[in-house]
N, C-alpha and C positions, 0 to 999 in steps of 0.2 A: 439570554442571561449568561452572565460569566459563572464558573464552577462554583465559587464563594457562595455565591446564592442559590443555585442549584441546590448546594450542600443543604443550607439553612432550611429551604422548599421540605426537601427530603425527610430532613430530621425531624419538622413540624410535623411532615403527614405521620412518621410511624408515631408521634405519641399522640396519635387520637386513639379513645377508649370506647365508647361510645359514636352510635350513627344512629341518632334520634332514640328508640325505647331499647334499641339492641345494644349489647356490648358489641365490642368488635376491635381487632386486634390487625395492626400495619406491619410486615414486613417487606423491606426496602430489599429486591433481589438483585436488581443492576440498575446502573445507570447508562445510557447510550445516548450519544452524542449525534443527532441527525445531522449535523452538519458533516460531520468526518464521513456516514452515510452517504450522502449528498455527493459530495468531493469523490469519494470513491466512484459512486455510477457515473458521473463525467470524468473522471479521466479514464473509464475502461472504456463507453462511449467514444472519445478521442479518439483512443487507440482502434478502435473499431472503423473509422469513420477512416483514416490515415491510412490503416492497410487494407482499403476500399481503392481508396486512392491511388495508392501506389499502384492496385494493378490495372486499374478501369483506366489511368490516365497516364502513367507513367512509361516513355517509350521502351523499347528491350534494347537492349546492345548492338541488334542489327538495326532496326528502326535511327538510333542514332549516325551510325555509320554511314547510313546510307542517307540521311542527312546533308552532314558534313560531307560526302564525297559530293552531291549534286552542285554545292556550290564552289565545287573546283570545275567542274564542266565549262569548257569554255565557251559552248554551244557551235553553232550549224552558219559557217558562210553562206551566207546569201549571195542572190542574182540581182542587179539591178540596169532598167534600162534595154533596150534590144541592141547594145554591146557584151550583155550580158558581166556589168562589170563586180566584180569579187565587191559583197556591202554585206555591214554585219545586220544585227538583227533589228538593231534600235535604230533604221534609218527613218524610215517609211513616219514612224510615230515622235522623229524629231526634229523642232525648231533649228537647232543650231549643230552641225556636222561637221566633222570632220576629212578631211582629203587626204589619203597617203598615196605613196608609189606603188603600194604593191600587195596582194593577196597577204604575205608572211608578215607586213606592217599591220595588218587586220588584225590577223591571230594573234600576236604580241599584244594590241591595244585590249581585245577581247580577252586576254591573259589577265589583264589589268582593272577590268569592269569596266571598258568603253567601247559600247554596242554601233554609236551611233556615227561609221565608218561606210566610206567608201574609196576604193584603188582607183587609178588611173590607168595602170595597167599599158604603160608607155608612154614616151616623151611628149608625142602628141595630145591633143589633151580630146578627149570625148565629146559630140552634142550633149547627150545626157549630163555631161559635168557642167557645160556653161548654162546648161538648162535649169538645173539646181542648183546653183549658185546663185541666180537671180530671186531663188525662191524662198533658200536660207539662208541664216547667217553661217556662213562656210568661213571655216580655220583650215590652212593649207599644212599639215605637218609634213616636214622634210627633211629627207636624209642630210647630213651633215657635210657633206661632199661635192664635186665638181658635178655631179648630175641630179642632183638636189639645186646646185645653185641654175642651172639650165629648164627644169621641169619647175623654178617661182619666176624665173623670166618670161615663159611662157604662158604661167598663168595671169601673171601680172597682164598682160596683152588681150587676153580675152577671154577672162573670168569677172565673176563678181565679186571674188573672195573679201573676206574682211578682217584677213587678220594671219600673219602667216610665222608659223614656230619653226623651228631647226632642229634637228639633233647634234650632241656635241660635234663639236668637228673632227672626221674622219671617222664616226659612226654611222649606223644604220638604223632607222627605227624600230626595224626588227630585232637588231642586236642589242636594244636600249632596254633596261631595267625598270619599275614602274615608277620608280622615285625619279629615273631619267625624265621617262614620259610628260612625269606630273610637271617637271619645271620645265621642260618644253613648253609647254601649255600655258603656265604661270605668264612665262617671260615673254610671251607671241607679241607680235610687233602689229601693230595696225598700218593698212597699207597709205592713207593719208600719209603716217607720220615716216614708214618706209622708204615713200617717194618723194620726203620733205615737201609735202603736200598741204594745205591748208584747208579744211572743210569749204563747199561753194559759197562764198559770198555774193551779194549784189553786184550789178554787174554795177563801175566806176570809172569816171574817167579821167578822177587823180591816182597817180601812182603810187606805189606803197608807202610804205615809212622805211628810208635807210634806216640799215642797220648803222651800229655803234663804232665810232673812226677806230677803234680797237680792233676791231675784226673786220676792217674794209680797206686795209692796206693794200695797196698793188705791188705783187711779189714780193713778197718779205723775203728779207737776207735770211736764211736758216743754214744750218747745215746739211750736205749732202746723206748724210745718211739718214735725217728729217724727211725729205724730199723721196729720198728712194723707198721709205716707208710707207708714203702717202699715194705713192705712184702702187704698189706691190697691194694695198688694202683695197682700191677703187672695185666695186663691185664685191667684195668678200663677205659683205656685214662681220666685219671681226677687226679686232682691236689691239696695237700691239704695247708694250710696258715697254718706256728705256728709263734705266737710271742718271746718274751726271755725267757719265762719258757716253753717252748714249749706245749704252751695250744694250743688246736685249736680255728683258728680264720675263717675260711672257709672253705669249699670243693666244689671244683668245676670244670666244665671241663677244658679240657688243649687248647682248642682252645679260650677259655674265657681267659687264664692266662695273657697275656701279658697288655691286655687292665685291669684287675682289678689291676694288679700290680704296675700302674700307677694311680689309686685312691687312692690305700688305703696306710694308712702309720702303723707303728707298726710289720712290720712280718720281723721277724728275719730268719726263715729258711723256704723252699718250698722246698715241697715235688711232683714230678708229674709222672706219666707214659706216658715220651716222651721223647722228643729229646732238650737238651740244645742248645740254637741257640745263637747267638751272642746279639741278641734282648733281649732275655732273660737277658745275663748276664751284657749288658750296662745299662738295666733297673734297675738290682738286686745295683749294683756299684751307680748309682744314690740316691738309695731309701736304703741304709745301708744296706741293706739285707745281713748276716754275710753267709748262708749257702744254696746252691743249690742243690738236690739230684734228680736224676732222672736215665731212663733205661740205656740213650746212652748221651756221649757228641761229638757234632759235629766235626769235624777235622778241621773245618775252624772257631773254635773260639779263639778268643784272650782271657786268663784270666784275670779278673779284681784282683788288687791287695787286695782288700779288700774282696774279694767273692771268695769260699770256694767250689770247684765245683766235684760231688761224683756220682757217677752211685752204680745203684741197689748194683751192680756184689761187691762193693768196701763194702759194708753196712750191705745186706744180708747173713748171716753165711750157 
C-alpha cells in the first residue's frame, strides 16, 4: 500500500471503541516500513557477499605480477631431428611452420608469440628439413640479404616449402620488430607464383595461349638505363621507382610494390623481379605510370591502354 492509505488504515484502527462486549482503546505507536526493512538486509547481504569475494577470489598484487611477467616469458628452444636443429616449442603440435636461418631468428619470432619455428642452422639445408617439409605446409622466412637470397635458392632445389617471406632488405630477422615479422608473413610469396609457375595441369599436347602482342615484342627499344635496371633486379625479388627522366626514386621489395604504388605519385616507369599481376597494372593505369618492366606477365591480365607492359626477356639484349 502507498502511505495515503496506510495513513487512513491507521486512523480507522485507533477509533475503534469497542472489541465485541469490551471497551477498548487503539493507540497508533509507529509506523515501519518493511520494505525499507527488506532493502536494508539486502544490501548489507551484498556487502557481505562482495567482501567474501574480494578475498576468496580476488588475486593479491604478487599473484597478479606474476601473471603478467609469465606471459613475457619467451619459453625454452627446443631440439629437433638427430641434427639436433634449434625449434621452438609449437613445432611438433603444428600443421603449418615456419623455417628461419638461425637459433636468434627463433627467439625473436618466439619474442612475438610464434612457437611453431625451426633453424637451418647453415647454408646447407638439413634431411630433417626436407623431411618436414613434405609433411607440412612450411613458410621459408628469410633474411633480407645476399645470404637469405642464396639459403631460398637452395631451398627452392630441394625442399617442399610453400610459400617463402623476406625481411626488409638489408635486415635480419632477428633484428626485425614484430610489426616487421607480421608483414613478412602477410606478404609471403607462393613458390608457384615465385617461379612464375602454374599449378599441374593435364598433360596436352597443344601449346599455351600466347600472351598479348603488347608484351611479346622482341627487344623493345627502351633506354639504357631501363635495361641496366632490369639486368641489376634479375634474381633480387625487389623492385626499382623511376620517375620521367628516369632518376631513381626507390628500391624496394616486390611484395611492398603494390601497397607503395598507391602512395606515392611521380613514377613514371617500374622496374621489378616478378610477376605483373592485374593489380599491378590497374594500379599503374590509375597513377599515370607510362611503363611496367618485369621477369613474367601474367596470362590473366588485361592491358591498360595507357600502361606499356615489357618482361626482362623483351629488354635484356
Amino acid at each position: 500500500m502507498d502511505r495515503v492509505s496506510t495513513a487512513l488504515i491507521a486512523a480507522s484502527v485507533e477509533s475503534i471503541n469497542r472489541v465485541g462486549p469490551c471497551s477498548a482503546k487503539v493507540n497508533l505507536d509507529r509506523i515501519e516500513d518493511i520494505r525499507e526493512a527488506r532493502r536494508k538486509v539486502i544490501i548489507d547481504r551484498a556487502k557481505e557477499i562482495l567482501h567474501r569475494w574480494n578475498i576468496e577470489s580476488m588475486p593479491s598484487v604478487d599473484e597478479v605480477y606474476k601473471e603478467i611477467s609469465d606471459t613475457m616469458k619467451v619459453g625454452k628452444v627446443e631440439k629437433y631431428g638427430p641434427e639436433d636443429l634449434p625449434a621452438g616449442p609449437g613445432l611438433e603440435s603444428s600443421k603449418d611452420i615456419i623455417i628461419v636461418e638461425g637459433r636468434a631468428d627463433i627467439i625473436n619470432l618466439m619474442r612475438c608469440g610464434i612457437f611453431n619455428t625451426i633453424a637451418l642452422e647453415g647454408a646447407k639445408v638439413p634431411d630433417s628439413i626436407k623431411k618436414i617439409t613434405k609433411e607440412r605446409n612450411a613458410t621459408a622466412l628469410l633474411d633480407g640479404d645476399r645470404g637469405g637470397d642464396l639459403i631460398q635458392k637452395e631451398l627452392l632445389q630441394v625442399t617442399n616449402i610453400k610459400f617463402i617471406g623476406r625481411a626488409p632488405r638489408g635486415k635480419e630477422i632477428e633484428e626485425c620488430n614484430c610489426r616487421e615479422i607480421a608483414e613478412a608473413l602477410d606478404n609471403r610469396v607462393p613458390i608457384n607464383e615465385l617461379l612464375g609457375k602454374q599449378t599441374v595441369q593435364p598433360k596436352k599436347t597443344v601449346p599455351p595461349i600466347p600472351a598479348t602482342p603488347e608484351h611479346t615484342k622482341v627487344k623493345a627499344e627502351v633506354p639504357d638505363t631501363i635495361v641496366q635496371a632490369a639486368k641489376a633486379l634479375v634474381g633480387t625479388l625487389e623492385a626499382v621507382l623511376l620517375n620521367e627522366k628516369l632518376e631513381l626514386i626507390e628500391r624496394l621489395p616486390v611484395s611492398q610494390l603494390a601497397e607503395k604504388l598507391q602512395q606515392i605519385a611521380g613514377v613514371n616507369t617500374v622496374v621489378f623481379d616478378g610477376i605483373i599481376t592485374q593489380r599491378i597494372v590497374d594500379i599503374a593505369g590509375d597513377k599515370n605510370i607510362r611503363r611496367i618492366v618485369a621477369s613474367r606477365v601474367s596470362e590473366a591480365v588485361k592491358p591498360a591502354l595507357n600502361v606499356e607492359l615489357m618482361t626482362f626477356q623483351n629488354v635484356i639484349p
